[in-house]
C-alpha positions in Angstrom: 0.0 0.0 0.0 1.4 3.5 -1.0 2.1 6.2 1.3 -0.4 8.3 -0.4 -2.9 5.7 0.2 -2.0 4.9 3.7 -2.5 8.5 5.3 -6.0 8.6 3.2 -7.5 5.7 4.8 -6.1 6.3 7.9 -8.3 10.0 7.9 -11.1 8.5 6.7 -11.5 5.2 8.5 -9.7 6.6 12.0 -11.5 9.3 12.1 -14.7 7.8 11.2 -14.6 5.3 13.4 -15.6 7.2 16.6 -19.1 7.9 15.2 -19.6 8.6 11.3 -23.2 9.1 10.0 -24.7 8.9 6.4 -23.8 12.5 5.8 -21.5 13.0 3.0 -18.4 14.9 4.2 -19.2 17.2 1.5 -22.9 18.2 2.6 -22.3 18.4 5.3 -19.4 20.7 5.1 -22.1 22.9 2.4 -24.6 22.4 5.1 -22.4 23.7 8.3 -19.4 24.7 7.8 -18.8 28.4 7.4 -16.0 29.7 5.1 -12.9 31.3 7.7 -13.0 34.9 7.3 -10.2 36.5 4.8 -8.6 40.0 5.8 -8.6 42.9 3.9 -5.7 45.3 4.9 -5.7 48.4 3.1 -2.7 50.8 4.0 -2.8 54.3 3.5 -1.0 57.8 4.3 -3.4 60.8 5.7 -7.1 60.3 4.5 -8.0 58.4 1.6 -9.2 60.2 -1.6 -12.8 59.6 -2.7 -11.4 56.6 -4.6 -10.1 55.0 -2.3 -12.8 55.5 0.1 -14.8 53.9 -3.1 -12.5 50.9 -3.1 -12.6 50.4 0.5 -16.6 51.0 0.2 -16.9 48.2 -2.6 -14.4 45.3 0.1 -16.8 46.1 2.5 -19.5 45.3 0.3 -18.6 42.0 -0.6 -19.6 41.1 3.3 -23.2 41.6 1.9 -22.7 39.5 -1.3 -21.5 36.7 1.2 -17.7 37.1 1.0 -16.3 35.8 3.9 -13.7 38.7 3.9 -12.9 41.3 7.2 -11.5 44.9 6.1 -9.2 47.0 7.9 -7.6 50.5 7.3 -4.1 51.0 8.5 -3.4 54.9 8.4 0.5 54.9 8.2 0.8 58.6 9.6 -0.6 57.0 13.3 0.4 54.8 15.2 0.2 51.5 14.1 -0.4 48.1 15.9 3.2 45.9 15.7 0.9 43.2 13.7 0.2 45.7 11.2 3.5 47.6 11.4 5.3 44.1 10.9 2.9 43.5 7.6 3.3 46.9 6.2 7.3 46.2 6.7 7.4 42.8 5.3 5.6 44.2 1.8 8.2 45.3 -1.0 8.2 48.6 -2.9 5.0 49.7 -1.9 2.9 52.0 -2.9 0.3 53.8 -0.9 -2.8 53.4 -0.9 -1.5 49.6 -0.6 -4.1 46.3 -0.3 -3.1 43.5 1.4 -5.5 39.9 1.4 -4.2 38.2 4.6 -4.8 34.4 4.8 -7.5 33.4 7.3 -6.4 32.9 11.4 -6.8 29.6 10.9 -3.4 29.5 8.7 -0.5 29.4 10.2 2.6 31.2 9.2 1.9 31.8 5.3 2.3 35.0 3.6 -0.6 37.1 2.6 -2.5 35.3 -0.4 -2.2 38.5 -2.4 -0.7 42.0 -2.2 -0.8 45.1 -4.6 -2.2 48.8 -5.2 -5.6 49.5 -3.9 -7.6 50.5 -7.2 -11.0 49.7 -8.4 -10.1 46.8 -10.4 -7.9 44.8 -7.7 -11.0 45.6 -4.8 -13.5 43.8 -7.4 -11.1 41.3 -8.0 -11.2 40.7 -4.4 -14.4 39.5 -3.9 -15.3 38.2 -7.6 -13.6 36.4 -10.4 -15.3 34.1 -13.4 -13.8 31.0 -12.0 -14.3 31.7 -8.5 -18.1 32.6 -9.3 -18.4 29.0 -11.3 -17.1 27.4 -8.1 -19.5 28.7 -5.7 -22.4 28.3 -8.3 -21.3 24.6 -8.8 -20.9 23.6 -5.5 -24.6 25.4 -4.2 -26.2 23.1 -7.6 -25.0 19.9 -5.7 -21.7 18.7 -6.7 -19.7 16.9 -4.7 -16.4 18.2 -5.4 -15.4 20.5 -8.3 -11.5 20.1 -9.5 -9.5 23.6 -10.2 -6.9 22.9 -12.3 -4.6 25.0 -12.5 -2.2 25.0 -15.8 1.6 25.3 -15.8 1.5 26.3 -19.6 3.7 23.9 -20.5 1.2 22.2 -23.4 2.5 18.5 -22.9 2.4 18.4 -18.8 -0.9 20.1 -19.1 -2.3 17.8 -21.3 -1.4 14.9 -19.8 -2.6 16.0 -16.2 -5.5 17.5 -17.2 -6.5 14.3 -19.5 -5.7 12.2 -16.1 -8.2 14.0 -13.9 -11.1 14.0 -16.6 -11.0 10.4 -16.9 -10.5 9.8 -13.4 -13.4 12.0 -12.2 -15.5 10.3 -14.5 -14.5 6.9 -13.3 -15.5 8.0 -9.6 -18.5 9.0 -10.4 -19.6 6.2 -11.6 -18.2 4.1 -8.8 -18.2 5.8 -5.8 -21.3 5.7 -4.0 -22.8 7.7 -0.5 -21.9 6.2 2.5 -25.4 4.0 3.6 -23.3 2.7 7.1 -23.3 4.8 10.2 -21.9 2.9 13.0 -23.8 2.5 16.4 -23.4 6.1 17.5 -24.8 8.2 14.4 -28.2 7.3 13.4 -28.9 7.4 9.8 -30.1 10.0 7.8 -33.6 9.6 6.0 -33.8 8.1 3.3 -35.9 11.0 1.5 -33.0 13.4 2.3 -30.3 11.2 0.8 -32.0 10.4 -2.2 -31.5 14.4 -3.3 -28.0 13.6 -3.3 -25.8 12.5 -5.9 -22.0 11.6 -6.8 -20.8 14.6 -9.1 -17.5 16.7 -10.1 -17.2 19.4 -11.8 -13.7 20.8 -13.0 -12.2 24.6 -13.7 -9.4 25.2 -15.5 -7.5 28.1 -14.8 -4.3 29.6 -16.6 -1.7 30.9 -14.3 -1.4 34.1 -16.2 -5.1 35.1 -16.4 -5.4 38.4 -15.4 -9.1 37.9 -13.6 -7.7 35.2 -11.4 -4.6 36.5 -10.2 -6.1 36.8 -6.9 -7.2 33.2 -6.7 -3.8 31.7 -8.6 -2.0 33.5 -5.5 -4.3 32.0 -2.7 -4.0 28.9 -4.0 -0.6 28.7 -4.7 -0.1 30.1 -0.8 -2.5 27.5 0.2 0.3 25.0 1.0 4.2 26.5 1.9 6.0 25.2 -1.5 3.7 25.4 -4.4 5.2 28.7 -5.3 8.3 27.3 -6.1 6.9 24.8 -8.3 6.2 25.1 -12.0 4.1 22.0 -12.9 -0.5 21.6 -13.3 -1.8 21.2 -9.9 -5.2 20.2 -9.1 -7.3 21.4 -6.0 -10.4 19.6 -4.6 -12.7 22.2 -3.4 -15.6 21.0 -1.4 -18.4 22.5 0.9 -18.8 26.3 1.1 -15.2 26.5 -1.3 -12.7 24.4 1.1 -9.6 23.3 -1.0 -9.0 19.7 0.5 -4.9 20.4 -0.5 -2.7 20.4 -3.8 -1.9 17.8 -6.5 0.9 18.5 -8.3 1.9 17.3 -11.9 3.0 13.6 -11.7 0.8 13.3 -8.0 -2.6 13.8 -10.6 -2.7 10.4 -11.2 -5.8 7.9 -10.6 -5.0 7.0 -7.2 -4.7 10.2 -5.9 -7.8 11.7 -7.6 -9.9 8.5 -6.3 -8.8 9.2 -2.8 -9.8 12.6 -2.7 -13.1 12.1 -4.2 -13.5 9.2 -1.9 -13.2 11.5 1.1 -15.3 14.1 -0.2 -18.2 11.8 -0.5 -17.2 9.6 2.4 -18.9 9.4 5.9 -19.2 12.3 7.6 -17.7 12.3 11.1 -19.8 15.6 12.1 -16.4 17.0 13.9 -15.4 20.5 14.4 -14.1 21.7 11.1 -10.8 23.0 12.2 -10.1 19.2 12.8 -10.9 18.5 9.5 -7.8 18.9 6.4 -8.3 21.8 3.7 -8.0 25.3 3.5 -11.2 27.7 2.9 -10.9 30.1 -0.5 -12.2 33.7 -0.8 -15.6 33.0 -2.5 -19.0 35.7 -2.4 -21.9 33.6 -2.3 -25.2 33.7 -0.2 -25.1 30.0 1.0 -28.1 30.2 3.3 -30.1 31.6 0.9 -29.4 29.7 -1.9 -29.1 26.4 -0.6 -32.0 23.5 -0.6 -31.1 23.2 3.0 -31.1 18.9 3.5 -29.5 19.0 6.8 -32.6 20.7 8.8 -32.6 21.4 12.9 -34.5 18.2 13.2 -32.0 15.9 11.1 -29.1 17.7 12.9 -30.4 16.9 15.8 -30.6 12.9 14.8 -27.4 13.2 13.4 -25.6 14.3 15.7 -24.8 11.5 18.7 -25.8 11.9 22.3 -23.2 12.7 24.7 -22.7 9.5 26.3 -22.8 7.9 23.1 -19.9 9.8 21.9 -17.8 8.4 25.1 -18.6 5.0 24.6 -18.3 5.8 20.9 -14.5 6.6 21.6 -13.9 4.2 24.3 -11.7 2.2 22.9 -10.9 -1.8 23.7 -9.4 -2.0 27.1 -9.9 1.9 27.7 -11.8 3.2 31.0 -15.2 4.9 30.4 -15.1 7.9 32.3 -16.5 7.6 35.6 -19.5 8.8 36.6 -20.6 8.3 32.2 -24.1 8.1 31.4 -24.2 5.0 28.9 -27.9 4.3 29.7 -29.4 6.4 27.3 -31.7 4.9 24.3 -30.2 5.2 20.9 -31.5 8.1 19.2 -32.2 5.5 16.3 -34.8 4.0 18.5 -36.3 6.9 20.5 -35.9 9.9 18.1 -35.4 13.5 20.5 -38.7 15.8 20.1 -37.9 19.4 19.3 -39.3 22.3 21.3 -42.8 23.2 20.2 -41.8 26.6 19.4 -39.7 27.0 16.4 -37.9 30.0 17.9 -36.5 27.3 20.6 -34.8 25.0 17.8 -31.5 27.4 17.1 -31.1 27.6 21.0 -31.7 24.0 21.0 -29.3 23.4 18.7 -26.6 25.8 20.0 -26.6 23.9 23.5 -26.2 20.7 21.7 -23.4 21.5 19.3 -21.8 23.3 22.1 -22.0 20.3 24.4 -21.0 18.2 21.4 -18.1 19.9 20.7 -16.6 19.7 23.7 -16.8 16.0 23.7 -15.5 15.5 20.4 -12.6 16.7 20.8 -12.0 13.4 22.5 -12.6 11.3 19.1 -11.5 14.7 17.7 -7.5 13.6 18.9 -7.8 10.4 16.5 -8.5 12.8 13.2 -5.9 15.0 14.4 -3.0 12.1 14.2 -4.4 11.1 11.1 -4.8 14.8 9.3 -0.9 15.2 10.4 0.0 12.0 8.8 -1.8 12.6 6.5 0.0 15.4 4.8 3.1 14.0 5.2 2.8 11.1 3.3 0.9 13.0 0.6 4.3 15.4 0.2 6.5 12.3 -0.2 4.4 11.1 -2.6 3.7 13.6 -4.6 7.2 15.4 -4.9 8.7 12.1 -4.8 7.0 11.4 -7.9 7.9 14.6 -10.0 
């Protein structure tokens, strides 16, 4: 068994062990998982002219087009926070006003995902791009994963990877099926629900010197620490509400590899906390709550999501210690299904308690996903650079 396919399975099957339901990673990621927020940075000297005050007007904008994007104004004749005085230090040849797009918290230790003059083209470039509209559009009509390629423009690598992942995303979706399985702890999803669901990809390509996606060709090549340095195609999974699962790169888009991803994409759901989940969120401006055919409802979150005590004995492995004093008497929700509050006001409040409650637990299964995500990317940078 190769690396590559060793750290996959161990994500997948490790971490859905504990308690994975019928919920496609995927949807449930579209369903629940909110993009991390990007940061706008936009330095200036003095006041800002009405055009930048336009610029900085249209960023700010893009928070009510559903761009999960912050903006800040740095006024470089004050005093400036040492975060913000560090940025403004680390940018080269500057010129004022100056935007920086900084990376999401939850990113450790990359540079910003795109830096350059604040003008009326680069602020709409911000929050919208063809490919980046396709993506979001894609994803909100049901598929599973859509593929951005990205192009080296070298005709005969290109070609060949690009011919690779066509074939291959047709061959999983006509194998792969939704997970139909959910161990002891995760009740099942209806039925009904599931049978809206369906095994598609989609994929984008995107040539590294297209003006309108500059800004996405940068995030993406800052998603991981070394893709800049590397010239070949690469192909990004993006699942959920625009979540790039990680990079392929030139001989690592191969059959195995594609089939792996796509396997966890539509693979059991583990209903974790995201941040314990691999991938990196993209900069995308779309309404998901409005546009979605919302499948997960409070009610089938509810079901879905195990009861407390469940979860312990869920994650108690062979040999292991319950925690004393642990509730294991409870019914299984698959038997007695929880009643909501009568009033539908109660059900987000409801539902807060319980995923708060929830989360705390699973952090204790959560461990196992951890292990396995770290792996996980180990093994796929030996394979895939060990390949080029």
């Amino acid at each position: 068994m190769s690396g590559r396919r060793w750290w996959i399975l161990a994500a997948v099957t490790l971490g859905g062990t504990a308690w994975a339901c019928d919920v496609p990673v995927y949807r449930w990621a579209l369903e629940r998982w909110e993009a991390d927020p990007f940061e706008a940075v936009v330095f200036h000297h003095g006041t800002l002219d009405a055009a930048g005050e336009t610029c900085v007007a249209t960023l700010e904008g893009g928070r009510a087009e559903g761009a999960n994007l912050l903006v800040k104004t740095v006024n470089l004749d004050a005093p400036m926070p040492p975060a913000m005085a560090a940025l403004w230090k680390r940018q080269q040849d500057p010129v004022t006003p100056w935007l920086v797009v900084r990376f999401p918290l939850t990113v450790k230790g990359q540079p910003p995902a795109w830096s350059g003059p604040l003008t009326t083209e680069t602020c709409e470039g911000v929050i919208h791009s063809p490919v980046r509209r396709r993506v979001a559009a894609d994803l909100i009509d049901g598929e599973a994963g859509v593929f951005i390629f990205l192009a080296s423009g070298d005709k005969r690598r290109d070609e060949r990877a690009e011919a690779t992942l066509v074939a291959a995303l047709k061959k999983a979706e006509e194998h792969l099926e939704l997970p139909t399985g959910s161990t002891a702890a995760a009740p099942q999803m209806d039925d009904a629900l599931l049978d809206k669901l369906d095994v598609r990809f989609s994929m984008i390509r995107v040539a590294r010197n297209d003006p309108r996606e500059q800004i996405l060709v940068s995030t993406l090549l800052g998603i991981e620490p070394d893709l800049r340095g590397l010239d070949g195609p690469m192909a990004f999974p993006v699942f959920g509400r625009g979540r790039a699962l990680y990079a392929l790169v030139d001989r690592g888009i191969n059959e195995d590899t594609i089939a792996e991803a796509c396997s966890f994409i539509v693979g059991s759901c583990t209903c974790q906390v995201k941040d314990l989940n691999p991938g990196t969120d993209l900069l995308l401006a779309a309404n998901w709550e409005d546009k979605l055919d919302t499948l997960l409802s409070v009610e089938t979150l509810v079901r879905v999501l195990p009861r407390p005590s469940e979860m312990i004995a869920a994650t108690a492995a062979p040999g292991n210690t319950v925690p004393e004093g642990a509730d294991l008497s409870s019914p299984s929700p698959a038997a007695t299904p929880p009643s909501l509050p009568a009033p539908a006001d109660e059900a987000p409040r409801s539902l807060r308690g319980k995923v708060i409650l929830n989360v705390g637990l699973a952090i204790l299964g959560g461990l196992i996903v951890v292990v396995a995500a770290s792996i996980l990317l180990v093994y796929r940078k030996r394979h895939q650079h060990g390949a080029m």
